[in-house]
KEDRENKE-14728 format. One record per residue: x, y, z of N, C-alpha, C in turn; residue in one letter. Coordinates in steps of 0.1 Angstrom, whole numbers, padded with zeros to 4 digits, always signed. Atoms other than C-alpha are relative to their C-alpha. Layout:
KEDRENKE-14728
XYZXYZXYZa ...
END
This chain:
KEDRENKE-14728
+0002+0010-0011-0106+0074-0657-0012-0009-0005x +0016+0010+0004-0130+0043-0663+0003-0017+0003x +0003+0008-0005-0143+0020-0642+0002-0018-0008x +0002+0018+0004-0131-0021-0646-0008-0004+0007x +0012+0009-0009-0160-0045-0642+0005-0008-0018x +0006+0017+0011-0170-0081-0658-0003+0008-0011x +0011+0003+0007-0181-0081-0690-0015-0008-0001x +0007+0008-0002-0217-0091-0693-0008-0007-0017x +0006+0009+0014-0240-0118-0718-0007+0009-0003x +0009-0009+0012-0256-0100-0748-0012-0005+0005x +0014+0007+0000-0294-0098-0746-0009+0010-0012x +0010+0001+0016-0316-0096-0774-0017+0003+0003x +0017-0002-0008-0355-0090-0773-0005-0009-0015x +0002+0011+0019-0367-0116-0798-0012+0006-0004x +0013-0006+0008-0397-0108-0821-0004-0015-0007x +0004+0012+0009-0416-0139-0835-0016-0001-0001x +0014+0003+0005-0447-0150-0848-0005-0011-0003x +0008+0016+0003-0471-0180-0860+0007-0001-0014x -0003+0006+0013-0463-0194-0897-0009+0008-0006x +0012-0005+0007-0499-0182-0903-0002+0016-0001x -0002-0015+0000-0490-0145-0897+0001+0005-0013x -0009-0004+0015-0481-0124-0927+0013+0003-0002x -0010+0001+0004-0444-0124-0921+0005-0013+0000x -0003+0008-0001-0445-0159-0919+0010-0006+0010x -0007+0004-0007-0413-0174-0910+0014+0013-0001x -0011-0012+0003-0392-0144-0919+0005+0002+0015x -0009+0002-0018-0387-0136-0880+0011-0009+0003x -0012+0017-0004-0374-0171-0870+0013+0000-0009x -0015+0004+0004-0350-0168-0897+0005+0010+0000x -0010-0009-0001-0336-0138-0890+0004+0003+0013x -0008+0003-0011-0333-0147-0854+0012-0012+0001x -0004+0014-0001-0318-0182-0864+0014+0011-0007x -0011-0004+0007-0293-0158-0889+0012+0012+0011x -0003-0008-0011-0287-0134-0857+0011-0007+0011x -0005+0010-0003-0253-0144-0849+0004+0004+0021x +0001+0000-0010-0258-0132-0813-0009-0004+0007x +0012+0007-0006-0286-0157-0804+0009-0011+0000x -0004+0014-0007-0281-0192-0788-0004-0011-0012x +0003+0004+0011-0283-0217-0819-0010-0008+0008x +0001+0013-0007-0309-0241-0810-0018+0006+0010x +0004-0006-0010-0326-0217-0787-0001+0013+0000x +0002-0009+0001-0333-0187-0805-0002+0012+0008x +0009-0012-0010-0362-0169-0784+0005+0001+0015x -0007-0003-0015-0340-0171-0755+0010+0012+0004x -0004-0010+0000-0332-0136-0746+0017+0001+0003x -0016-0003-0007-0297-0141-0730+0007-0012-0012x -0009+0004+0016-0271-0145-0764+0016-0009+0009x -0017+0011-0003-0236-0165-0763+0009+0011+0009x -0013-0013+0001-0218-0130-0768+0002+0006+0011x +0000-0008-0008-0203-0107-0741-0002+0011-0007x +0005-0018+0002-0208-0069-0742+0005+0009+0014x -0010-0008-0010-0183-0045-0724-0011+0008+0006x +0010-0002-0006-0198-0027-0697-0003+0015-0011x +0004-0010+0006-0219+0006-0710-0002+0013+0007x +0003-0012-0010-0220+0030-0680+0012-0008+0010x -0002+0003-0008-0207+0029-0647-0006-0010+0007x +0004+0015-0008-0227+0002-0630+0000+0004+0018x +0003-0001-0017-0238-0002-0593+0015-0010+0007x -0010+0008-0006-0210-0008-0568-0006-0002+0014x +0009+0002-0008-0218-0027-0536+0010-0001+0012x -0007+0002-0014-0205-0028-0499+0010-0012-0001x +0000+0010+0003-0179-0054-0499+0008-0009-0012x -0010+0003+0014-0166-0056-0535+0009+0004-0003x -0011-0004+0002-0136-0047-0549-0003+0016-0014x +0008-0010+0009-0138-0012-0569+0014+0000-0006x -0009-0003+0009-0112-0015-0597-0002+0013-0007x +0000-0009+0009-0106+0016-0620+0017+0005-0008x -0013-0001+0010-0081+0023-0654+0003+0015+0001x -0006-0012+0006-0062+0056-0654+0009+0006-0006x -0011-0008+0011-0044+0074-0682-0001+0012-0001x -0003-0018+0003-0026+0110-0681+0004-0002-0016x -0009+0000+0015-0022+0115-0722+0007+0008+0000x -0012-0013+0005+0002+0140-0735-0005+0007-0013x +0005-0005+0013-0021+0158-0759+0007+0015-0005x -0005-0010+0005+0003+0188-0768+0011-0009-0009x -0010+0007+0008+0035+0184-0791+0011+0007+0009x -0009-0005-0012+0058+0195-0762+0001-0012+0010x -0006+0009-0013+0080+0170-0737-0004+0007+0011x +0000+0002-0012+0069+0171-0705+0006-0005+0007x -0009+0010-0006+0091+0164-0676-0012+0001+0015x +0008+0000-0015+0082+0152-0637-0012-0001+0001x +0013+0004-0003+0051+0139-0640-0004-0008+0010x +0004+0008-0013+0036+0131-0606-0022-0003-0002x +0019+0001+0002-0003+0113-0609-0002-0010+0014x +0005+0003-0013-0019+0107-0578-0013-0001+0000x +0015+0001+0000-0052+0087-0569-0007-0001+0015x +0006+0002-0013-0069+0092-0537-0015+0001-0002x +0018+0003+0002-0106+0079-0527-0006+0006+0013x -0001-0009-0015-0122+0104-0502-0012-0004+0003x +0012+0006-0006-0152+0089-0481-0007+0012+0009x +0004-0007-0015-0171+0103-0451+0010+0001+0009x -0011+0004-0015-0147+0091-0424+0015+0002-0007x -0016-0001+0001-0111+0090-0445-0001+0004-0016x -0007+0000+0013-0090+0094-0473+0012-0005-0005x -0005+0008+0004-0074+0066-0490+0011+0006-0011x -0011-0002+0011-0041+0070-0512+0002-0014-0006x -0005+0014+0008-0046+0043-0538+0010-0002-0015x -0007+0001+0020-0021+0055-0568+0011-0016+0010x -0009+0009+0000+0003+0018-0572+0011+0007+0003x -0017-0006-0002+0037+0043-0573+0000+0016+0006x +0000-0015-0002+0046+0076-0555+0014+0006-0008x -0015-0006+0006+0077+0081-0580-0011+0010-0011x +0005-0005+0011+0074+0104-0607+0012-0003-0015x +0001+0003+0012+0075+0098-0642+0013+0010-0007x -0009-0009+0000+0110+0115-0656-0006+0011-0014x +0004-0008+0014+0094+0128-0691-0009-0010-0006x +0010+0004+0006+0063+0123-0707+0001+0007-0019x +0001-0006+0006+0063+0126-0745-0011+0003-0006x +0010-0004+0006+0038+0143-0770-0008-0016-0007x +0010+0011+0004+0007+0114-0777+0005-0011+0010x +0000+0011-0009+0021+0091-0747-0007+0004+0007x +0013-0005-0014+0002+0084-0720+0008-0012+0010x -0006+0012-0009+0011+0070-0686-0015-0004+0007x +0010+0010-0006-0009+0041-0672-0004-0004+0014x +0000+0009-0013-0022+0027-0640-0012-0001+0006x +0005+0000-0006-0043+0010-0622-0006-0006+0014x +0004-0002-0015-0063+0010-0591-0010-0009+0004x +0012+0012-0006-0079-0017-0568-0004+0004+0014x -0002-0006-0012-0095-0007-0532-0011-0007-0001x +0012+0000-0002-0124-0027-0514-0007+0010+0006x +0012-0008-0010-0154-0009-0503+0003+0001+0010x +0004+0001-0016-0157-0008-0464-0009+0010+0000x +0002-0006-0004-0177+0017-0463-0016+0005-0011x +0012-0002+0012-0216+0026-0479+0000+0019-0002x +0006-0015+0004-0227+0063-0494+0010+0005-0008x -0005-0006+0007-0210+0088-0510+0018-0005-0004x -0011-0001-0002-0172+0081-0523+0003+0009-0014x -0002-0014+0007-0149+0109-0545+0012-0006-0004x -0014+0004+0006-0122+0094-0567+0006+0018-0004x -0012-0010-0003-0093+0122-0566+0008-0001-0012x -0008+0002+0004-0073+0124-0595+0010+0014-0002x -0007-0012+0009-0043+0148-0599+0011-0002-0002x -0012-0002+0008-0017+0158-0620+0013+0006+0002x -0013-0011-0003+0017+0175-0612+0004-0002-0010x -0003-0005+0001+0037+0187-0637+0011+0011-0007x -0006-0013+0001+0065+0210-0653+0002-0001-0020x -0002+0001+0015+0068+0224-0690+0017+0001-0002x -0008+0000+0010+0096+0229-0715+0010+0013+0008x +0001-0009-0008+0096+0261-0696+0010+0006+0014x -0001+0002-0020+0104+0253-0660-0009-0001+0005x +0011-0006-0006+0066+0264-0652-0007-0014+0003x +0007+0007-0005+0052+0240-0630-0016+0003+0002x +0013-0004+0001+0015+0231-0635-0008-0014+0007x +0007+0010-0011-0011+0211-0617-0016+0000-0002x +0013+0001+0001-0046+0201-0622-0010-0018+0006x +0009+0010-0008-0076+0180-0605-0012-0004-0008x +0008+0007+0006-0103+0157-0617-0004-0010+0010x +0008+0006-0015-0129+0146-0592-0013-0013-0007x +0011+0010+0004-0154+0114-0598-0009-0008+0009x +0014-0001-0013-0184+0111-0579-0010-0013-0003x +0012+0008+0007-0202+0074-0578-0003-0003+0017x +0006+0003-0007-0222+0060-0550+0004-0018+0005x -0007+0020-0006-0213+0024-0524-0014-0002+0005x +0017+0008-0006-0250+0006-0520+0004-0014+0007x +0000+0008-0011-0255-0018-0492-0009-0011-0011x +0004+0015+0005-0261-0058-0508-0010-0007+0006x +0002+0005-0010-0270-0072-0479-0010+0004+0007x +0006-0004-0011-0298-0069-0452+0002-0012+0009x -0007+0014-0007-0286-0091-0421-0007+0003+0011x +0007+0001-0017-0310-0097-0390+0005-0011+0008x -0004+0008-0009-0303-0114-0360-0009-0006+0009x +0007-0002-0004-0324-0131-0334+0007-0012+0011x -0007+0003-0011-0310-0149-0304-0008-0009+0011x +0009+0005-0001-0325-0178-0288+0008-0006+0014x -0006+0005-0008-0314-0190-0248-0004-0012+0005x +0008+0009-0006-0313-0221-0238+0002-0004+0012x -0002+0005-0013-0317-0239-0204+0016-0009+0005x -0019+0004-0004-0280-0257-0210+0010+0010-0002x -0012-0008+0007-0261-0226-0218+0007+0008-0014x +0000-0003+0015-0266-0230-0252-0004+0012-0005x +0007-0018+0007-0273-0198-0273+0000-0009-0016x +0001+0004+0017-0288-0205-0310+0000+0017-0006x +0002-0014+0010-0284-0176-0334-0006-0002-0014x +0012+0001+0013-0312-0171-0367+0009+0013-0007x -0005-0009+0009-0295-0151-0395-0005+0001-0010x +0008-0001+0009-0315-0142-0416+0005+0013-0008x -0005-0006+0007-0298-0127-0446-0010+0003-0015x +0009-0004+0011-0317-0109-0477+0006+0008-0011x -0005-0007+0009-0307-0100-0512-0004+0009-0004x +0008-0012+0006-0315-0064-0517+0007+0008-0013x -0001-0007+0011-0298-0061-0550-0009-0002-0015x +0009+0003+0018-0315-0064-0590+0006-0012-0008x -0004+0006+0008-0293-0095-0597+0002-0014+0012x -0004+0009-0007-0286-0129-0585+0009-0003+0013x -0014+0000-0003-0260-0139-0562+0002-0015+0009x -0001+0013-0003-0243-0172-0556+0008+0002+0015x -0005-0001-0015-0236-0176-0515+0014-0011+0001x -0018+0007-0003-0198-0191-0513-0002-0002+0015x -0001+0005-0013-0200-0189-0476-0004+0009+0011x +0010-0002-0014-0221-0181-0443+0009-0005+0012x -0003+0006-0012-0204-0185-0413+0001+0009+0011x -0002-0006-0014-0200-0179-0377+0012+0004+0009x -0018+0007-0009-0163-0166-0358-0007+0003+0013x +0002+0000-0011-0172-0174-0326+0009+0009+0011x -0009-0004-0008-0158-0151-0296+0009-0014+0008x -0007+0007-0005-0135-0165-0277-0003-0010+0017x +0006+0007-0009-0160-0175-0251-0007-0016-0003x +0011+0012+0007-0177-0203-0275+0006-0004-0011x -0003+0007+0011-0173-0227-0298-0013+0000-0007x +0014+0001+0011-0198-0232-0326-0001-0009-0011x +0005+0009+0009-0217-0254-0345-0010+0001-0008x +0008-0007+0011-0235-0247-0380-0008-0008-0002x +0014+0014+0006-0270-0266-0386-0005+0006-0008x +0005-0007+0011-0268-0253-0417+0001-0017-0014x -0009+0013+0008-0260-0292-0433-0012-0012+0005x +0007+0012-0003-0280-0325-0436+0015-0011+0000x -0008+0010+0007-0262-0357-0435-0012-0009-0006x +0008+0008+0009-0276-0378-0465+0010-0009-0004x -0009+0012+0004-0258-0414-0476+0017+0003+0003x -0016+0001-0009-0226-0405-0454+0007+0015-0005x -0007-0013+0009-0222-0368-0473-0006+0006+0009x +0007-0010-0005-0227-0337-0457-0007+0011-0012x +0003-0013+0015-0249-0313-0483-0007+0009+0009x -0001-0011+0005-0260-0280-0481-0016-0001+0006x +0015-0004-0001-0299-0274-0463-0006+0004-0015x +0009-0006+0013-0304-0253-0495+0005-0001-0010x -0002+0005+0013-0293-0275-0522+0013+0004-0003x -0011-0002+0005-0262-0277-0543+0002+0013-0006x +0000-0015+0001-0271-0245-0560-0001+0010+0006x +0006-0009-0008-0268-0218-0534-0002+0014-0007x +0000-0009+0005-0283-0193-0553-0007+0012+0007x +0010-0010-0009-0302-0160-0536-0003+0008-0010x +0007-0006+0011-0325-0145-0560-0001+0015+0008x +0006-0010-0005-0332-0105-0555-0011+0000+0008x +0010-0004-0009-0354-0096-0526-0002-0014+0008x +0002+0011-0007-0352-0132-0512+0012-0004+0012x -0007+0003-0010-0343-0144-0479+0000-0006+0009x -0003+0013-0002-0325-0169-0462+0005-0001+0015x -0003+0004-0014-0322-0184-0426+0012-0003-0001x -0012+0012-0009-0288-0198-0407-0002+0000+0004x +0009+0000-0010-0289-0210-0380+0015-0009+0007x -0008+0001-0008-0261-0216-0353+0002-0003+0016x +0001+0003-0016-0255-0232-0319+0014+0003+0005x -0012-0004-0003-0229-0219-0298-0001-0006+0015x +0003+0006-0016-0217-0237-0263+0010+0009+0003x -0012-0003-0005-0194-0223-0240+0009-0007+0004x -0007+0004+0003-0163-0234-0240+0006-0005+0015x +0001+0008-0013-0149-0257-0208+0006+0009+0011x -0001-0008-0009-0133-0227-0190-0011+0008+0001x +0009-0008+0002-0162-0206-0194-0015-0005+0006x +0012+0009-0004-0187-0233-0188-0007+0005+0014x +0007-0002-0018-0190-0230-0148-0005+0016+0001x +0003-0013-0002-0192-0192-0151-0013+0003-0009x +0013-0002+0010-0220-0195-0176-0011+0003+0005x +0013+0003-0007-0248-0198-0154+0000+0017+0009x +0006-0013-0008-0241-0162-0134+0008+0013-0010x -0002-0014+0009-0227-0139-0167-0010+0008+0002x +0012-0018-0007-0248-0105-0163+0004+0005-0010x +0000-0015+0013-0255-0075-0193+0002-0011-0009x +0001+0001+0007-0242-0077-0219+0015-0008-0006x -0010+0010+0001-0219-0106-0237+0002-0002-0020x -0003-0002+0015-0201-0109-0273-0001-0015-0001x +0004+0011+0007-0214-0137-0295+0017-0004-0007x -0009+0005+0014-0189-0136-0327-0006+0012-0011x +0003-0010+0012-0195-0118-0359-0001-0012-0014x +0009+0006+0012-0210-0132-0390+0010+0003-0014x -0013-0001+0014-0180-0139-0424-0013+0001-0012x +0006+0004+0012-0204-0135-0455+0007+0002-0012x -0007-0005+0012-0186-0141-0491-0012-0004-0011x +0006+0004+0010-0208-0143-0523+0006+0008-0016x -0004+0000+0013-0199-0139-0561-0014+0003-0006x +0008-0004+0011-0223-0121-0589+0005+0001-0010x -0005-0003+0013-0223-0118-0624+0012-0014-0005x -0013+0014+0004-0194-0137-0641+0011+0002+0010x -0009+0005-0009-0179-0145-0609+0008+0013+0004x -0001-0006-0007-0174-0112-0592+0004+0001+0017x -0003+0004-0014-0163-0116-0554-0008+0010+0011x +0004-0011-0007-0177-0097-0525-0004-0007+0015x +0002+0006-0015-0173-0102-0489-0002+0011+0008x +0006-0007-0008-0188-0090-0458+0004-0005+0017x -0003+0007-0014-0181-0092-0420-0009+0010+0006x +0009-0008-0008-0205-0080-0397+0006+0007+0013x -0009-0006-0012-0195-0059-0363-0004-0012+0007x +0001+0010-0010-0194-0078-0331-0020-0005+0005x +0015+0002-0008-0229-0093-0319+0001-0007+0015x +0001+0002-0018-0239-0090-0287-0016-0005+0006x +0011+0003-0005-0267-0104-0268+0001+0004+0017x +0003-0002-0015-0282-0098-0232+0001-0012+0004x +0000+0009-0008-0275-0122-0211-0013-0003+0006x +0015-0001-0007-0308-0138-0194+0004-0003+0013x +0003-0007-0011-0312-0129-0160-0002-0015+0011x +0005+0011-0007-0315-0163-0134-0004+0004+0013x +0002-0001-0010-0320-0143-0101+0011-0002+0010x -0014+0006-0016-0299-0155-0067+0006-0015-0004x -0002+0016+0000-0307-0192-0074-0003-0005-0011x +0005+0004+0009-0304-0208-0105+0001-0019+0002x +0001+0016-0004-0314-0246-0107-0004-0005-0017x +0000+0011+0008-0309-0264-0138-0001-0018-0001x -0003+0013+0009-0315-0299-0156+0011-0006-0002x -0014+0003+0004-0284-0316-0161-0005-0015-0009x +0004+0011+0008-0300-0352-0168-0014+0002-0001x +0010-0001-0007-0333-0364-0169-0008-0011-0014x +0007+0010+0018-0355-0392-0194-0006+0002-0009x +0017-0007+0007-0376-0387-0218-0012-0007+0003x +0012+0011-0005-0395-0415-0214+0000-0008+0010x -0005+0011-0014-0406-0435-0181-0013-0006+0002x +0012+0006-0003-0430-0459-0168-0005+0009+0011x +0011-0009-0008-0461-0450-0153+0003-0011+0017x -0004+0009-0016-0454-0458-0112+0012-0009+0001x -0018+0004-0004-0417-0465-0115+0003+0013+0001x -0009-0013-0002-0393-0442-0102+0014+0000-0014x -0007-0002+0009-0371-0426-0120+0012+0010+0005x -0015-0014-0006-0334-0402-0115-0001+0009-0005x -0007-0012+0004-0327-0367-0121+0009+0005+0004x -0011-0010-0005-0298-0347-0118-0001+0015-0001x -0002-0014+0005-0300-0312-0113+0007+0011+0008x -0014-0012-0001-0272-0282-0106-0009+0010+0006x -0001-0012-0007-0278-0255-0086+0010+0009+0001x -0013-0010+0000-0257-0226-0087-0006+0016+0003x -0001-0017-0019-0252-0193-0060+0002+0013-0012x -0002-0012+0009-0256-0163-0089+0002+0013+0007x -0004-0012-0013-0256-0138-0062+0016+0000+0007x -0010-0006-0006-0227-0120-0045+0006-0003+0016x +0002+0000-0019-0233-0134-0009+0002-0023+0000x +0000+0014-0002-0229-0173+0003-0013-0003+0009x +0015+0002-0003-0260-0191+0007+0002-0010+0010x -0001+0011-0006-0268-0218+0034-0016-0007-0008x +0013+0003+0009-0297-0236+0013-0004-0011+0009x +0007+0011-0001-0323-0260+0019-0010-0005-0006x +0007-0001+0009-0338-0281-0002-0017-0009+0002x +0014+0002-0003-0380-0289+0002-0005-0005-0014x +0008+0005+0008-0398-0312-0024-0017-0001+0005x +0014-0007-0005-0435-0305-0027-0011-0011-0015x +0011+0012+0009-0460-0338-0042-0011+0011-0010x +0004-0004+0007-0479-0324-0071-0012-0010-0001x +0016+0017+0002-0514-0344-0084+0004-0011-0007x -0004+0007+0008-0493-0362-0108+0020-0009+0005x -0013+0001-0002-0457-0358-0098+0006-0005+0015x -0005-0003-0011-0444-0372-0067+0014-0007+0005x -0013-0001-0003-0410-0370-0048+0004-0014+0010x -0004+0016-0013-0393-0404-0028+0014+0009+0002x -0013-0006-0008-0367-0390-0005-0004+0004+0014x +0006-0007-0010-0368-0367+0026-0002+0012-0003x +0002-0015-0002-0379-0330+0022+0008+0007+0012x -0009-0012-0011-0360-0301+0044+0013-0005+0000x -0017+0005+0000-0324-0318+0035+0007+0016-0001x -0015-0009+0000-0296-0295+0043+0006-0004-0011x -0008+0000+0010-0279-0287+0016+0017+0009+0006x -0016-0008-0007-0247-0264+0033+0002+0010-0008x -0008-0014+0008-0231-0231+0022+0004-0004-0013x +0000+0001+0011-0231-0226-0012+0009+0018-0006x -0005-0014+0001-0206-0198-0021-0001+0008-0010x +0007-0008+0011-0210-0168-0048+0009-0008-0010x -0003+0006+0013-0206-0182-0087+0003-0019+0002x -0009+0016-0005-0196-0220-0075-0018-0006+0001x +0008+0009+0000-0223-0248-0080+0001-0015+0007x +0000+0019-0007-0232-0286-0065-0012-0005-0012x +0011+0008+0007-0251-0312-0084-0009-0011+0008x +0015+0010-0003-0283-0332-0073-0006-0010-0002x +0010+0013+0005-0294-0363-0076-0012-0004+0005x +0003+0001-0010-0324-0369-0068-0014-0010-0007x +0009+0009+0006-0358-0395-0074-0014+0003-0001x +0012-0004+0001-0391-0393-0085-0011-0010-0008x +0005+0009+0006-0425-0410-0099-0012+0006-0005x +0015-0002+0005-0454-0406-0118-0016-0007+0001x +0014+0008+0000-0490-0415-0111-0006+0002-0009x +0015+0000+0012-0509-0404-0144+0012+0000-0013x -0004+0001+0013-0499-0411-0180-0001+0013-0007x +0001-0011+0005-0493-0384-0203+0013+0006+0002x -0007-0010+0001-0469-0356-0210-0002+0011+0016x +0001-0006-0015-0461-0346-0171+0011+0010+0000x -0009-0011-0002-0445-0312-0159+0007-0005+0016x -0008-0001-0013-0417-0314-0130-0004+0012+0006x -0004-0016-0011-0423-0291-0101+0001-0008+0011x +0001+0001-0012-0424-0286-0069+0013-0002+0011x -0009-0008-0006-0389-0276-0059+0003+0011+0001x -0002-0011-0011-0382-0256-0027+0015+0007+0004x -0010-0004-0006-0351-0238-0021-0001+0011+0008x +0003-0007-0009-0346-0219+0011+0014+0000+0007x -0009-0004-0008-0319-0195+0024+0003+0003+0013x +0004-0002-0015-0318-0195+0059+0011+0010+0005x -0006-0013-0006-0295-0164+0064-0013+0009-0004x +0005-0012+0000-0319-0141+0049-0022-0008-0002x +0012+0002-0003-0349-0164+0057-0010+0002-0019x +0005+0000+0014-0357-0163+0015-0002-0014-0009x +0005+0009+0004-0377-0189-0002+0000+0000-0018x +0004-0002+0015-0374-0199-0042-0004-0012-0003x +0004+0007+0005-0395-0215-0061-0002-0002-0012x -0003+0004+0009-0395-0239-0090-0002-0009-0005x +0010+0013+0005-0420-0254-0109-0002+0004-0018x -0011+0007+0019-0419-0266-0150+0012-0002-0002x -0016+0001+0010-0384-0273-0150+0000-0005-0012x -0002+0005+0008-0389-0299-0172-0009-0009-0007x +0010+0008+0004-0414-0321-0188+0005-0018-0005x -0008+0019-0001-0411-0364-0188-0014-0004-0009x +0009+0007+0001-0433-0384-0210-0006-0013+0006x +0002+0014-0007-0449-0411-0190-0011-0007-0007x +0012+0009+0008-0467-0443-0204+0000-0014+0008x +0006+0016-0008-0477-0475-0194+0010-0009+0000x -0010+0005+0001-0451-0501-0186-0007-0018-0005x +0000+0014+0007-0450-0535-0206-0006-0011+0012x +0004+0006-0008-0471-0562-0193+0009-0011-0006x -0001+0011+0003-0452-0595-0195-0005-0013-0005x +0008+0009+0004-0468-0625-0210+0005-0016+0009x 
END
């Protein structure tokens, strides 16, 4: 049995010295005569040549584990009914990867039968390649023998998550991915499969002169031990939308596609399990932003829209109370009836306001008040407005 992998580039350990040394230039020219150096570019340890592998080699979560096996026929006796069988025995299962379950009608003396075996990873730690033999001599006498191969599946990858809510519904996701192996690895592709609650959008991209490129350059390369953000906005999707606002526990994101390539173009892909986040918590009454300016003059009014929505189990009769701040204050009437507001189901708000001081001002001073259970909520920073001075005309 023995393991297929890449070939890798020859490496060399150069030896050189000054002119002024006592072997002179003799070095140089027997690196320059060294027909496994780079012409041009002697002292440069990595040669033209390949070099088959020399051991087994590290296998990683992910990749494909090829291996060659040949039964010979080292006696001088036909063999008939040769059955070869390859199974790969993990923790959790046991894989049957021989290509044929026929058997071979007669084997003769110095042949050998061939075959081989491809099976991805899924799985890290211990695995137990299985090989056995069935079978019968010249004789009749059926014989049988096993050959066990014992290598190790290491984890590539370290993948953290970190989950960011925002006040539209939005959810951002930070992925922060880290190469914990001893060799390069070129990232093919990062993405997000969104459940079926959300759509998704990757700010993992600039646009530059009408192209979209790559945050981290044309070369995506990931050096050992180094590690790299994405970064993901997810909305919910327009049936899902209205319900957004009273989800509870716990809610499925999507799962995370990683494929990257090592060495001379090795493949190796990864999917992460489901990711879940906790839903954040709004209480009975939640009161969102819908519009709102950035910027406004100082002592003009200005519009907001903002959503309210019944998160609780019970129907509200609300009422809504605006409350003048030192800065912020409200044009309308305070104590407006708002009316029954039933469970999950929202209304939207319009409503006006003005600023007396310049500066980066906070919204407060909305009152909501259920008058079945006589319960008061309050709701101050919604939002922040920049106010400045308004153009004097000439």
């Amino acid at each position: 049995v023995m393991r297929l992998t890449k070939p890798t580039l020859f490496t060399n350990i150069p030896v050189t010295c000054e002119e002024r040394d006592l072997p002179g230039n003799l070095f140089n020219q027997l690196m320059k005569d060294d027909p496994s150096t780079v012409k041009g570019a002697e002292t440069l340890m990595l040669g033209e040549m390949l070099t088959l592998p020399q051991n087994f080699g590290n296998i990683f979560l992910g990749e494909t584990f090829s291996s060659y096996i040949s039964v010979h026929n080292d006696s001088n006796q036909v063999v008939k009914d040769i059955l070869v069988k390859a199974d790969l025995q993990t923790s959790s299962q046991r894989l049957n990867l021989s290509a044929s379950s026929a058997a071979v009608a007669e084997l003769k003396p110095d042949c050998c039968i061939d075959d081989v075996i491809h099976h991805e990873v899924k799985e890290i730690g211990t695995h137990i390649l299985v090989c056995a033999v069935s079978y019968t001599t010249q004789t009749g006498e059926k014989m049988y023998f096993r050959k066990f191969f014992k290598f190790q599946v290491l984890k590539p990858l370290d993948v953290k998550t970190k989950f960011y809510n925002a006040e539209t519904d939005e959810v951002f996701l930070e992925a922060q991915i880290q190469n914990i192996t001893t060799s390069p690895m070129f990232m093919e592709k990062v993405s997000l499969e969104p459940s079926m609650m959300y759509n998704v959008t990757e700010l993992n991209t600039v646009d530059t002169t009408g192209k979209s490129e790559s945050t981290f350059g044309s070369r995506t390369y990931l050096q050992p031990m180094d590690t790299r953000q994405y970064l993901y906005c997810l909305k919910p999707k327009q049936e899902f939308a209205e319900k957004a606002g009273v989800i509870k526990g716990v809610t499925v994101i999507g799962k995370l596609d990683i494929v990257w390539k090592t060495n001379l173009g090795e493949r190796g892909r990864l999917q992460t399990s489901q990711l879940q986040r906790m839903a954040p918590g709004y209480g009975d009454v939640r009161l969102s932003l819908e519009t709102i300016p950035d910027t406004v003059n100082l002592e003009e009014p200005f519009d907001i829209t903002c959503k309210i929505t019944n998160c609780s189990e019970r129907t509200m009769d609300l009422v809504l109370e605006m409350c003048n701040t030192n800065s912020i204050h409200w044009c309308g009437v305070s104590g407006k009836q708002l009316g029954k507001l039933h469970p999950s189901s929202s209304l939207h708000l319009a409503l006006t306001l003005l600023s007396s001081v310049q500066g980066l001002q906070s919204v407060s001073g909305l009152r909501l008040t259920d008058t079945f259970l006589k319960r008061t909520y309050e709701y101050d920073d919604i939002a922040q407005v920049c106010v400045v001075s308004s153009k004097v005309k000439q």
